[in-house]
N, C-alpha and C positions, 0 to 999 in steps of 0.2 A: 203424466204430462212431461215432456219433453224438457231441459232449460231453455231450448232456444223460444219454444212457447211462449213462459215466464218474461223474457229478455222482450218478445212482440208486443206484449200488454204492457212492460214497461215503458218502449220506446213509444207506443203511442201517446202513450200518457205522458212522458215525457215532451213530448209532438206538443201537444195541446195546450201545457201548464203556463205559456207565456199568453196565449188566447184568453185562457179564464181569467187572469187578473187585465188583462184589457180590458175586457168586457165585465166584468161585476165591480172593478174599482175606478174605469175611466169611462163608462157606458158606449165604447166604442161597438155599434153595432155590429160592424163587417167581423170584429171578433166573434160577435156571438154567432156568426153564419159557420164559421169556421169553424168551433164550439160545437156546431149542433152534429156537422160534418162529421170532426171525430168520434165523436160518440155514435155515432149511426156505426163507423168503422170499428169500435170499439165491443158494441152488442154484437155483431157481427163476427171477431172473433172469439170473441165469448161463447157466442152458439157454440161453434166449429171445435172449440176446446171444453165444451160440455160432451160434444157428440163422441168425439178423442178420448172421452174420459169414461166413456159411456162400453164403449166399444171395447176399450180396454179389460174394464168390468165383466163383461159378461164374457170377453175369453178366458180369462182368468177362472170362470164361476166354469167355463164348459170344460177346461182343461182335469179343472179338479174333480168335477164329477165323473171323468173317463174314469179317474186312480182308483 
């Protein structure tokens, strides 16, 4: 996994972190819409840097088994 990777999960999460305490400490609804948003965006990249990590894996595994 790439840094700039690492730096996208953070900025989303970064994104997010003023939404969650709106919505779990002030019950403001439209946070929690926003809330649910990110995290949809956030599984999402998650896949995408499983599949990246996956991918990687198995060139690795095909490389070595050419040697």
């Amino acid at each position: 996994m790439s840094k700039n990777r690492f730096e996208d999960v953070q900025n989303l999460l970064d994104e997010v972190k003023e939404d969650f305490a709106k919505f779990y400490e002030k019950d403001n609804q439209a946070a929690g819409t926003r809330v649910r948003k990110q995290m949809q965006a956030l599984k999402v990249l998650a896949q995408e840097i499983r599949t990246e990590v996956q991918d990687i894996k198995n060139k690795a595994t095909a490389k070595a088994a050419k040697k």
